[in-house]
C-alpha positions as CSV (number, residue, x, y, z in Angstrom):
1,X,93.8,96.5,89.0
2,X,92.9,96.1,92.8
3,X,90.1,93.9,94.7
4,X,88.3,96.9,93.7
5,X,89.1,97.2,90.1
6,X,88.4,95.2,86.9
7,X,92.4,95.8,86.1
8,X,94.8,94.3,88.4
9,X,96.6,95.6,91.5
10,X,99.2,92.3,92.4
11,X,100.6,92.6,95.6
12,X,104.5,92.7,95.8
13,X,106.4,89.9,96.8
14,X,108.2,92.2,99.3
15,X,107.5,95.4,100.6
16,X,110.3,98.0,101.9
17,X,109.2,101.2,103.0
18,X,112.0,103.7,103.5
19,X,109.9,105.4,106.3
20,X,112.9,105.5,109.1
21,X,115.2,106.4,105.4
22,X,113.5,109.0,103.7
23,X,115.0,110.8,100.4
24,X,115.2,114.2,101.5
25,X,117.5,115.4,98.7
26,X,117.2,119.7,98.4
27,X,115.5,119.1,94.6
28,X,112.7,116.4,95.8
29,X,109.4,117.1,96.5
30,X,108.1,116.3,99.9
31,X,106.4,112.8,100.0
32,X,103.0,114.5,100.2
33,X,102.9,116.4,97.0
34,X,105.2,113.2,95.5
35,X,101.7,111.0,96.6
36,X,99.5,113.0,94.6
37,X,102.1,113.5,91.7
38,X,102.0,109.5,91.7
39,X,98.8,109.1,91.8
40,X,97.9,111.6,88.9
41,X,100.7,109.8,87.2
42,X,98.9,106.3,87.2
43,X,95.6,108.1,86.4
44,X,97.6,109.0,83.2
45,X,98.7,105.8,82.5
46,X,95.5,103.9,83.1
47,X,93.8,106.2,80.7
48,X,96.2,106.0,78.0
49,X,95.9,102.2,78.0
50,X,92.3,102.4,76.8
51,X,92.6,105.3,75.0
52,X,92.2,103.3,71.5
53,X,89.4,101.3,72.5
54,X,87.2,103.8,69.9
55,X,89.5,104.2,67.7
56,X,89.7,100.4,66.5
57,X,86.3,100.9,64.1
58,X,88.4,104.0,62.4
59,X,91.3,101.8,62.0
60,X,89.0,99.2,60.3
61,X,87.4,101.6,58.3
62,X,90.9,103.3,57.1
63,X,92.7,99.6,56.6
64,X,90.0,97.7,55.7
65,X,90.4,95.0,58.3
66,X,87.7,92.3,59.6
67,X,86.9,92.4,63.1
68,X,89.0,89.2,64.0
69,X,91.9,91.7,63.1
70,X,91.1,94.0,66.5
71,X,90.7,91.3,69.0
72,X,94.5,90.3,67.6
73,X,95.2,93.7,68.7
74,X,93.5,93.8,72.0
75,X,95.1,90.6,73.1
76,X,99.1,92.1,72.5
77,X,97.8,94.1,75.1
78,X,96.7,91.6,77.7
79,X,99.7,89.5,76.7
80,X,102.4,92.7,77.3
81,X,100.4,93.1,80.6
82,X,100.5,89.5,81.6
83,X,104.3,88.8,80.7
84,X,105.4,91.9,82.3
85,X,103.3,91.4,85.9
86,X,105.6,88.0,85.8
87,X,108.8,89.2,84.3
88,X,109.1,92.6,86.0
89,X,106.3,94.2,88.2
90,X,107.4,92.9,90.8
91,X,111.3,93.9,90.6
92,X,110.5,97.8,92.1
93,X,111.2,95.7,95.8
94,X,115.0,95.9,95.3
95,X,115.2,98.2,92.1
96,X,113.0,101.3,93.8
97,X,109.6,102.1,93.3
98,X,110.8,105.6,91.6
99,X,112.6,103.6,89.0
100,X,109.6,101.3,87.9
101,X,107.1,104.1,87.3
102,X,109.5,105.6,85.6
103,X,110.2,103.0,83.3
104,X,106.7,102.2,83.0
105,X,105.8,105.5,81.7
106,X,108.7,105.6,79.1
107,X,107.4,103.0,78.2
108,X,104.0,104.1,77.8
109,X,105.6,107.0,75.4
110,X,107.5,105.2,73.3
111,X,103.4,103.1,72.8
112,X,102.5,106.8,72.1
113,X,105.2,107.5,69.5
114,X,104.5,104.6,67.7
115,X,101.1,105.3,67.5
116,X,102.1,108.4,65.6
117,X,104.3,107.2,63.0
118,X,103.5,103.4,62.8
119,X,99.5,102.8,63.0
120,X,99.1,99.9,60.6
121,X,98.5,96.6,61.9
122,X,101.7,95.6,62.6
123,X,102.1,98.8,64.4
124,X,99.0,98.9,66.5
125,X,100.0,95.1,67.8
126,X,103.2,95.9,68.6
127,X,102.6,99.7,70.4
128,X,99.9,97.9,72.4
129,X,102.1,95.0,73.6
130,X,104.6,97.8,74.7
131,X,101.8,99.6,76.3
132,X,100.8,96.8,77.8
133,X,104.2,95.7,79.5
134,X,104.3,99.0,80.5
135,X,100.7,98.5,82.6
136,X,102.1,95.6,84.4
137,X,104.8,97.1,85.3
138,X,103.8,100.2,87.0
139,X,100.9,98.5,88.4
140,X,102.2,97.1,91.6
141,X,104.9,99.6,91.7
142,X,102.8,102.5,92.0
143,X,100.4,101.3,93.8
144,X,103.5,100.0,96.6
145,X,105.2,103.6,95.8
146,X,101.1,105.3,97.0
147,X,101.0,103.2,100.2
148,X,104.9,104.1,101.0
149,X,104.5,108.1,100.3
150,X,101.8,108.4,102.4
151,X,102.8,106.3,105.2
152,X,105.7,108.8,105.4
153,X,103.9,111.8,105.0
154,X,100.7,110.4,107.2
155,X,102.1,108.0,109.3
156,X,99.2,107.9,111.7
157,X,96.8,108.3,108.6
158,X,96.8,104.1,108.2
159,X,96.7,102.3,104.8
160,X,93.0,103.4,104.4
161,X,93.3,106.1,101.9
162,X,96.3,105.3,100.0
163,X,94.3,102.1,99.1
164,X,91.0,104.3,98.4
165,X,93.3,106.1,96.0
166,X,95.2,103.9,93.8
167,X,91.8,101.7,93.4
168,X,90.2,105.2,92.1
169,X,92.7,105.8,89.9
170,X,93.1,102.8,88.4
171,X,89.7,102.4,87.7
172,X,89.3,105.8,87.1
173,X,91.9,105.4,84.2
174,X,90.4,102.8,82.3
175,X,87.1,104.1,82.6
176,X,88.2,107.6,81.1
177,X,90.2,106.3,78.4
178,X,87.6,105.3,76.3
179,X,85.3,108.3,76.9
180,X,88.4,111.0,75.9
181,X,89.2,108.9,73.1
182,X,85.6,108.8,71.9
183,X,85.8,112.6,72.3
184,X,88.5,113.4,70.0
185,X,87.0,110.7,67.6
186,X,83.7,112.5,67.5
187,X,84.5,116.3,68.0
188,X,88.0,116.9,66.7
189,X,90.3,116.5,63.8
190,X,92.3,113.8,63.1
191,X,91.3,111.2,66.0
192,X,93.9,108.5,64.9
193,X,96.7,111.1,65.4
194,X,95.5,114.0,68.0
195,X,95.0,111.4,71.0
196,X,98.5,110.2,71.1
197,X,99.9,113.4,70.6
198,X,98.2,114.7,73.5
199,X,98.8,112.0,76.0
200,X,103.0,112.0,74.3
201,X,102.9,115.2,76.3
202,X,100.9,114.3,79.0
203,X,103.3,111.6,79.6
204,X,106.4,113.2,79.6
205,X,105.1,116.1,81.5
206,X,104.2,113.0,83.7
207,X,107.7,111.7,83.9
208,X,109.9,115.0,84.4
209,X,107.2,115.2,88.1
210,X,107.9,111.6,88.7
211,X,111.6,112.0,88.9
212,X,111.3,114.8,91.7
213,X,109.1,112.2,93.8
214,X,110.9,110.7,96.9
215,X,112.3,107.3,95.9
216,X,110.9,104.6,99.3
217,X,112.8,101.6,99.0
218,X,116.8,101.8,99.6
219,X,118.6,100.1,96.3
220,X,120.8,97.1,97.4
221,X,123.8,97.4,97.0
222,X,124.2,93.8,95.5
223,X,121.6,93.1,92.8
224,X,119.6,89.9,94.4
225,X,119.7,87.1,91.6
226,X,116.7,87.5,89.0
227,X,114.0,85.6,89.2
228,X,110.2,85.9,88.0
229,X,107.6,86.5,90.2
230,X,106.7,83.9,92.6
231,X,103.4,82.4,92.1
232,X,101.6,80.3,94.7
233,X,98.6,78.1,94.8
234,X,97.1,76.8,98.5
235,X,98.0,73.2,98.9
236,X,94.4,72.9,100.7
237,X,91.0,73.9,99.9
238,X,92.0,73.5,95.9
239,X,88.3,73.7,94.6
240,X,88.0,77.2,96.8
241,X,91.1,78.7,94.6
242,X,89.9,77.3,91.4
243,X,86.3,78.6,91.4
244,X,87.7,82.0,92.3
245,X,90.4,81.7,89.2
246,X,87.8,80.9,87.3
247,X,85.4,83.5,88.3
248,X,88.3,86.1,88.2
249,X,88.6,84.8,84.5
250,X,85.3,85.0,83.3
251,X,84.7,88.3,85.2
252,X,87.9,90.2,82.9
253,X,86.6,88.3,79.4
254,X,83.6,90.8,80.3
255,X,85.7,93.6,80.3
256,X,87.7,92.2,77.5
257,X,84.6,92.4,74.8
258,X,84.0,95.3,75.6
259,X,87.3,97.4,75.3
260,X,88.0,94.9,72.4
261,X,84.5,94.5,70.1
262,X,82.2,97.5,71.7
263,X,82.4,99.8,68.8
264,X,82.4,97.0,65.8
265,X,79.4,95.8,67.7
266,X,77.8,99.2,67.4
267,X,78.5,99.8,64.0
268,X,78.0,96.4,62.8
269,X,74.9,95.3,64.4
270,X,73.4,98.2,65.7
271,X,74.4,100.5,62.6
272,X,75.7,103.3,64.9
273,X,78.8,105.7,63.6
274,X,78.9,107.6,66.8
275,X,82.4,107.9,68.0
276,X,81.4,109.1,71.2
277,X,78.7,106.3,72.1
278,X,81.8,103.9,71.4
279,X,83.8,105.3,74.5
280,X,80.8,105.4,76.4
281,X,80.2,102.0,76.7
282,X,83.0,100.6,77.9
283,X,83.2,103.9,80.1
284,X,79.9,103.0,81.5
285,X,80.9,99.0,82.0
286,X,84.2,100.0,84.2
287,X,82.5,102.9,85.9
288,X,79.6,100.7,86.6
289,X,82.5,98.1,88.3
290,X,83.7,100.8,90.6
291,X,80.7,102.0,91.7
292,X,78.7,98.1,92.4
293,X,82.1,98.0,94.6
294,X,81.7,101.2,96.6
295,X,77.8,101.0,96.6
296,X,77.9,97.4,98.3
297,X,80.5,98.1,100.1
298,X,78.5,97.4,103.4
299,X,77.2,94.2,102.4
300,X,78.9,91.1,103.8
301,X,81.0,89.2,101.5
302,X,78.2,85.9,100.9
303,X,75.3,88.6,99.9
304,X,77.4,90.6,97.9
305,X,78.3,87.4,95.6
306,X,74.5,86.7,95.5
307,X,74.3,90.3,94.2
308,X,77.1,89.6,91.7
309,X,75.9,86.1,90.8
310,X,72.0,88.0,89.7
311,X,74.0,91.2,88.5
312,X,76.3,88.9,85.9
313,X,73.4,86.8,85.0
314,X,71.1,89.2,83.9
315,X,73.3,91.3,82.2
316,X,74.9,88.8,80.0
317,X,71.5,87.7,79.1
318,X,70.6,91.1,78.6
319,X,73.6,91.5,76.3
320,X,72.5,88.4,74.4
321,X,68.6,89.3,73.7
322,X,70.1,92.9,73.1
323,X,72.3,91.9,70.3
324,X,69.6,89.5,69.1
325,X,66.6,91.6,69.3
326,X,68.4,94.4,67.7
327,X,68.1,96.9,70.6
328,X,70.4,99.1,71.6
329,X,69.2,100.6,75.1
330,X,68.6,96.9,76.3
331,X,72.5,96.0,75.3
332,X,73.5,99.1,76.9
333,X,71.6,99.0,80.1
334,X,72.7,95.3,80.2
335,X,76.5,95.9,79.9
336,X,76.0,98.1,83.0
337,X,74.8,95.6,85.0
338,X,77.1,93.2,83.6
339,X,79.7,95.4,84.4
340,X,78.4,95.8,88.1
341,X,77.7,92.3,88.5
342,X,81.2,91.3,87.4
343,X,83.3,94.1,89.7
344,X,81.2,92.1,93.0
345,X,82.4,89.4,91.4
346,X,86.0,89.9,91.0
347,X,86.7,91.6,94.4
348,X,84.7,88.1,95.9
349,X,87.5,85.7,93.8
350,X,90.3,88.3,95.3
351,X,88.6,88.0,98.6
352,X,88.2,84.6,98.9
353,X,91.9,83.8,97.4
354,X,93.1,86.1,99.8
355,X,91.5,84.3,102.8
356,X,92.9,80.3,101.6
357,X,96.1,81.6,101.8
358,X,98.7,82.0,104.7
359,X,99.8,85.7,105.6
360,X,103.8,85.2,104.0
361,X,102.2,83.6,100.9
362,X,99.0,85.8,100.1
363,X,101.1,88.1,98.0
364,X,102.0,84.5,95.7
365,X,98.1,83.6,95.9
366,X,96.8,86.7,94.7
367,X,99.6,87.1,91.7
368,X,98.3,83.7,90.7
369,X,94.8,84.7,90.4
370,X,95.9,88.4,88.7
371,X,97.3,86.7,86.1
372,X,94.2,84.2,85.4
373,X,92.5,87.4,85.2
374,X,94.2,88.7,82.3
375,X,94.3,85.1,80.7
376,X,91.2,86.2,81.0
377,X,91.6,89.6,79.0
378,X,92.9,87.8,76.2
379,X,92.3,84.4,75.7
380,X,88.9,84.6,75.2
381,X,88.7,87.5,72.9
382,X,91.2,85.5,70.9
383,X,88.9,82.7,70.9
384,X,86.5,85.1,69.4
385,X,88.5,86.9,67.1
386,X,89.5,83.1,65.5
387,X,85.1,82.5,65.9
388,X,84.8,85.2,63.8
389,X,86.7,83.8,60.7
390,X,84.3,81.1,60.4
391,X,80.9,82.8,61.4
392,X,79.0,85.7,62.0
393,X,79.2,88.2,64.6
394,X,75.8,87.9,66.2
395,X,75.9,84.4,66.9
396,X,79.5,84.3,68.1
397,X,78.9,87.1,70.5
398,X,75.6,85.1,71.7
399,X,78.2,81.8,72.1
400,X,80.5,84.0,74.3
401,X,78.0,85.5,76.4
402,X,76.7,82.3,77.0
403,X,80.0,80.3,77.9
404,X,80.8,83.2,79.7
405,X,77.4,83.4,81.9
406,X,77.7,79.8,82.7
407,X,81.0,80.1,84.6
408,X,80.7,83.3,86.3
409,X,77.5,81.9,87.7
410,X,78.9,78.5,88.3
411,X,82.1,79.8,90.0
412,X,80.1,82.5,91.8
413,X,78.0,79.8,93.6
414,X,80.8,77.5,94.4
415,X,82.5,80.3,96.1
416,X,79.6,81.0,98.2
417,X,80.3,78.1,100.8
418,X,83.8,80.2,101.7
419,X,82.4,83.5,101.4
420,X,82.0,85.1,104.9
């Protein structure tokens, strides 16, 4: 997802642009067309990742579950994503860019397949910690492949675009996951199976166009020695870096609640079946994330992290007196502003990383605070899910929202000092 998405975008270690090397084999596309083809690729991706974030109330009612079950299930995902981002995203600068998406959609249908034929528990956690690996791993390759394609194909063009692009459809992905999978749930037969049938195909169709794309980055010819990816944290202003981890973190446990507990929320304390509504939600949360991001856009940096500072605190307040007050329009129209509040939020901790941080080690600086982010993801639905062994879902949702509240606000104003 980018500094303009709720889901990470780590910048490579290394970038190697093939633009005085092009491919030019007779049966590869051209590196315009291969941009696009990309690009549509990682919409599919993104979209697939989310895709069960409705489903997870059908799975209870089929198995019989508790809620503490899904967030066990949601976190495999945020754990795949984190591992891979420091195992292997980053290994497309020697391996080829190609190569990585590549391997991050087979990935991504071998999640599918096992949807199909092993949904249980055990399945579920293990096809979303797949699905999750394969996430981290295309994230910084395709978004290094998008910049590379285009600065062949556009080399006057500047990074401008290519950066407007892989921010849309990352965030684009995850915000139409939901909603598609709260379509098939609601309108068409056999939700737990139909989705990932659909998207196996959509995948492979996916692949077979990736493999005519234009690989940008020459293979070595000597393997460099392995090593994970390199993580950085500035030496100087230390409390600057550590309120924007922190605000990074709280900002994705938002997002985690909501692809994770939405629809037992709905059912369970607002009593609503609809399948649809449950994609909705967290649709509305990541589109309302892009959109605080493009709308403020203007704003300097210091009064767009006021923005996001009254943004995050009203809408997790909202989200409390919704969820205590029994009213649904009020939790709604709250997770939209939360979900606005935290996407200011975010891009300010990226912003500010980025800016403590020397030129050849901003790449180390912002993988440090990527992967706090999805810490983030899962550590406090975790928490949750273990909350909700011991007490009721109201209140422990209340307790989050409340923890949660305190430091985005808290990191939010000690940011402000280095905010520009």
């Amino acid at each position: 997802m980018s500094t303009n998405t709720p889901v990470s975008q780590p910048i490579p270690s290394v970038t190697i642009p093939s633009a005085t090397t092009p491919d030019r084999r007779p049966w590869r596309l051209r590196h315009g067309a291969g941009f696009w083809i990309v690009a549509a690729a990682f919409l599919g991706v993104m979209a697939f990742s989310t895709i069960p974030t409705p489903l997870y109330a059908l799975y209870q009612q089929r198995d019989g579950f508790p809620t503490w079950v899904v967030t066990v299930i949601f976190a495999a995902y945020a754990v795949g994503v984190i591992a891979s981002l420091f195992l292997i995203g980053h290994l497309s600068d020697w391996a080829g860019r190609r190569r990585m998406v590549l391997v991050a959609i087979v990935l991504e249908i071998v999640a599918a397949a096992l949807f199909l034929v092993w949904n249980d528990v055990s399945g579920l956690i293990v096809a979303r910690l797949i699905s999750g690996v394969g996430v981290g791993a295309l994230t910084a390759s395709a978004t290094a492949h998008l910049g590379e394609l285009r600065s062949v194909s556009r080399p006057a063009e500047g990074p401008r675009l290519a950066s407007t692009v892989s921010t849309v459809v990352n965030t684009g992905g995850l915000a139409l996951g939901p909603l598609i999978g709260g379509v098939f749930a609601q309108f068409l037969p056999a939700p737990l199976l139909l989705p990932y049938a659909v998207f196996l195909v959509i995948l492979a169709l996916a692949a077979l166009a990736v493999a005519l794309v234009p690989e940008t980055v020459e293979r070595a010819e000597e393997r460099p020695a392995y090593r994970p990816q390199r993580i950085s944290l500035p030496a100087a202003s230390g409390g600057a870096f550590s309120a924007a981890a922190v605000a990074a973190f709280a900002g994705f446990a938002v997002f985690g609640l909501f692809t994770s507990l939405a629809p037992s929320v709905l059912a369970g304390t607002f009593h609503v079946a609809s399948h649809l509504l449950a994609g909705v939600v967290p649709f509305s949360v990541f589109a309302a994330s892009a959109l605080s991001q493009i709308a403020f856009a203007p704003l300097r940096s210091r009064t767009a992290l006021i923005v996001a500072i009254v943004l995050v605190a009203v809408g997790l307040a909202g989200l409390a007196v919704g969820v205590l007050g029994d009213s649904l329009p009020v939790f709604l129209i709250a997770g939209v502003l939360a979900g606005a509040g935290v996407g200011l939020l975010f891009r300010a901790s990226i912003l500010v990383a980025g800016s403590l941080a020397a030129p050849e080690r901003r790449g180390e600086v912002l993988s440090a605070i990527f992967l706090v982010a999805y810490v983030g993801l899962a550590l406090p639905v975790l928490l949750v899910g273990v909350a909700l062994i011991l007490w009721p879902l109201v209140p422990v949702l209340v307790g989050f929202v409340a923890i949660i509240g305190v430091l985005s606000v808290v990191a939010a104003l000690r940011m402000l000092p280095t905010a520009a």
